[in-house]
N, C-alpha and C positions, 0 to 999 in steps of 0.2 A: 475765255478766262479773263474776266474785269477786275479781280484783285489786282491790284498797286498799278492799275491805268492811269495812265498820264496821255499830258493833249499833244506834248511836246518831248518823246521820247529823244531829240536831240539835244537838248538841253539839261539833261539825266546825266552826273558823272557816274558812270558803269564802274569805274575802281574799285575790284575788289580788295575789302581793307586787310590791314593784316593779319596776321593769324593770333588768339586767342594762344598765352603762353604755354594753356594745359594741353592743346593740341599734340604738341610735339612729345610733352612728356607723356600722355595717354598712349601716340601711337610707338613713340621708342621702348615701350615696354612690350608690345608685339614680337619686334623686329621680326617682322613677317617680308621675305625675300621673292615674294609675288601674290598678283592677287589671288584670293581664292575665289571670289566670286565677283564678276559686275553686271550690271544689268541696267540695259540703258533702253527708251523706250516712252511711248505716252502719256497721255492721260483717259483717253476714249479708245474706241471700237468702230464706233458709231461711223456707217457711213455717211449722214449729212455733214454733220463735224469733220471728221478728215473725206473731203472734197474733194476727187482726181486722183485718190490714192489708189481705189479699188478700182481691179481691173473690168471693164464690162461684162457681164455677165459672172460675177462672184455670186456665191449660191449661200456662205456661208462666211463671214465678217471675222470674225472669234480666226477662225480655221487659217485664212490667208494670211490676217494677221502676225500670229502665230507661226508666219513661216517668214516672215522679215522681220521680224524684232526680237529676244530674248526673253520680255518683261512688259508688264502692261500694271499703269496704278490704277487700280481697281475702284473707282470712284462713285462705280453703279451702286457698291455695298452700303455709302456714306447715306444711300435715299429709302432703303430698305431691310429687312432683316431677313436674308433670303434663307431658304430651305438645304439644306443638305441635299438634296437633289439635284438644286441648280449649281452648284458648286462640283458635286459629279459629271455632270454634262459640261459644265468648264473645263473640267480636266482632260475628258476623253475629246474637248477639239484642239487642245494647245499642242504643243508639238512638245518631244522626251523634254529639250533642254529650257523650258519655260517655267518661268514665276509668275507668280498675281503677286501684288501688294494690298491687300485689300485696306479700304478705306474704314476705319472704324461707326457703325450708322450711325447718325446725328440723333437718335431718339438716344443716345449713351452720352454723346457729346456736347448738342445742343438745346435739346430739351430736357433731359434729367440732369445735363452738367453736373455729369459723375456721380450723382447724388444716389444712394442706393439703386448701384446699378449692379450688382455682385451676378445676381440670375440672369440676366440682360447678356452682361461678357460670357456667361457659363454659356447659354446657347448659341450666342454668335462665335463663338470658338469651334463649339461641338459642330455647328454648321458648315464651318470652312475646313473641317479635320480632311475630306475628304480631297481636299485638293495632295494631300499627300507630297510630295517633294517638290512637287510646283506649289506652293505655298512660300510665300520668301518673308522679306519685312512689311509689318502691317503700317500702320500708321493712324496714331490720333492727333486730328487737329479741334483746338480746341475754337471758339468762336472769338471774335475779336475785341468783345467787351466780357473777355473772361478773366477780369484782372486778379491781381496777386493776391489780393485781399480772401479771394475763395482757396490758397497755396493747398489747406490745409486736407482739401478735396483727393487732392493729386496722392499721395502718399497708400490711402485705403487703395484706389485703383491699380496703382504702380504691382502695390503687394499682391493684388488678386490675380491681375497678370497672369499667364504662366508662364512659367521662364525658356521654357521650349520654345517658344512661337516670339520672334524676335520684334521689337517695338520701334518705332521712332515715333517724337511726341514732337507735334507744333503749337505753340503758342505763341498766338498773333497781337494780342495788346503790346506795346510797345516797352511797359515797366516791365516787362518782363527781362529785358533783355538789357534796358538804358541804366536801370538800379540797379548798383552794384552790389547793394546788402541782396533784394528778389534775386537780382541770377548766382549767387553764388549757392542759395536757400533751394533753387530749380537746382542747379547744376549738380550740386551735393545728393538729392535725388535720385538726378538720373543714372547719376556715378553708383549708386547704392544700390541699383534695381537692372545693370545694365545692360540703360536704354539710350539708344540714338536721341539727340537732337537734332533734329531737322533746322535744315539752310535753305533758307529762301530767298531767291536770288530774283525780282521785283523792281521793275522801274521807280515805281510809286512808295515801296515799301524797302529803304537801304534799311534799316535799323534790324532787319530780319537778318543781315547777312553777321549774323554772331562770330561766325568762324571757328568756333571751342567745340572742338568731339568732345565726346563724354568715352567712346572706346571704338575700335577700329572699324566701324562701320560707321561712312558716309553717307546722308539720305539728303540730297540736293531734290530741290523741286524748283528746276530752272522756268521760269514765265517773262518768255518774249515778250516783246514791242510790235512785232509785225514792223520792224525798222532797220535798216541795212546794221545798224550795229549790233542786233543780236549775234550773229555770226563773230565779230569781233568779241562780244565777251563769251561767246563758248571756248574762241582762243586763249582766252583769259584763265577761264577754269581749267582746260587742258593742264596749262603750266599750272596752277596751283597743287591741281591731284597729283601731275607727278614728281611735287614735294611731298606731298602727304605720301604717297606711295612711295618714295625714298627713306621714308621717317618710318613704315610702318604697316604705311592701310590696309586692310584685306578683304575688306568689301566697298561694294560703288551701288547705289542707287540715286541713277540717272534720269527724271522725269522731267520729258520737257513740255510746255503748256504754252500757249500763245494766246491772244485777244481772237483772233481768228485762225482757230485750231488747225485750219485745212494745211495750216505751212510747220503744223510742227512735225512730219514725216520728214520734209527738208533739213529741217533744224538740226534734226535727231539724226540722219543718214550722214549729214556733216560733217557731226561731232562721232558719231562709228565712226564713219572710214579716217580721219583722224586719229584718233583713240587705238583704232590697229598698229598706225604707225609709228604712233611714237611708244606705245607699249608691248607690240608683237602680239597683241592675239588679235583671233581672226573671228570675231563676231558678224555676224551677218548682216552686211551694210542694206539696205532696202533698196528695192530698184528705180523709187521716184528718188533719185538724184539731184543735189543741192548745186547751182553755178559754180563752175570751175574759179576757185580764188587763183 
């Protein structure tokens, strides 16, 4: 994961900022008294990518996975416009309590850049129907130089959506988020249609870290350092969500990503067995095991 790499991840002040004011007013309108759903988990499968994770002699990747994690972002989708077929063979190796987040494909995102793309979502929908209750929140991220000036792109897509099939939307140019007239013009959107804002939490890239839900569903897409203080700012988020979860929250999606993928099991096993204790549930910590803090 090379987005927001830096040379000198100690030199990165990690402060998560504060929280956006609609945060609190979005999730005190819940008052939801535990979560309903969280899901915390990868970005890959892949066993080059996560290194040391798979036991010798694994036969099937998808399948073991599956039985240490609850969730997986589905980022294979982001490079392809797979069949309904493949998305039934997804299903039948995940385990009962499992979600894909599928990645919305870049022929939507980064090549038509939403641009009549209406038949495009009707198939990529009708293709992932099959995941069935493992199907959780999708995600579109848009490309980096997709600035404001195209806003008016967003609105046709937003609408065509179906509103079943729950969204989180990233965009990564930086007026999106630093203008205050663009994000209120974004936020007012996603508030209208809603859809998650996605938080991204980035050495290289603080101005991602928005903090503003748009409604009770959290979609963090945490990206290490491969640096002793990533562990330190998943402490950091710990304590955040559970204000937001005090305020509210009722879903978590938790992705964690690194420059070298092989340590985001560790990351991710971390922040589980954490996340059981300070919240009481018992999510299924993975058995590569992070150093004892």
């Amino acid at each position: 994961m090379k987005f927001g790499k830096v040379e000198d991840p100690g030199s990165v002040d990690f402060t998560l900022p504060p929280d956006h004011p609609q945060t609190k007013e979005v999730l005190n309108k819940e008052k939801a008294s535990s979560f309903e759903n969280v899901r915390i988990g990868c970005a890959k499968w892949n066993r080059q990518d996560l290194k040391n994770f798979y036991p010798r002699g694994t036969k099937d990747e998808l399948t073991y996975y599956a039985t240490q994690f609850n969730a997986i972002e589905l980022n294979a989708s982001f490079y392809r416009i797979f069949p309904d077929s493949q998305f039934e063979t997804w299903y039948g190796k995940a385990s009962d309590d499992f979600q894909f987040s599928p990645k919305v494909p870049r022929i939507i995102s980064h090549i038509k850049r939403l641009n009549d793309t209406e038949t495009l979502v009707d198939d990529v929908v009708a293709n992932m129907l099959p995941l069935k209750e493992k199907l959780g929140c999708c995600f579109l991220q848009m490309p980096d130089n997709f600035m404001p000036k195209w806003i008016e792109r967003l609105e046709p897509f937003f609408k065509h959506w179906p509103k079943e099939i729950p969204l989180a939307v990233e965009l990564r140019h930086t007026d999106w988020h630093n203008d205050e007239t663009v994000a209120k013009e974004l936020n007012d959107l996603l508030l209208k249609y809603n859809l998650s804002s996605v938080i991204v939490d980035s050495a290289g890239r603080r101005d991602l870290l928005h903090m503003r839900l748009t409604n009770s569903t959290a979609f963090i897409r945490y990206n290490g350092a491969n640096h002793p203080s990533d562990y330190a700012r998943l402490d950091d988020w710990l304590e955040r969500i559970g204000e937001w979860h005090e305020q509210g929250l009722k879903q978590l999606y938790f992705y964690v990503h690194q420059n070298l993928e092989e340590a985001s099991p560790l990351l991710s096993a971390y922040f589980i067995e954490k996340f059981n204790k300070k919240f009481g549930t018992s999510i299924v910590i993975p058995k590569t095991l992070p150093p004892k803090k």
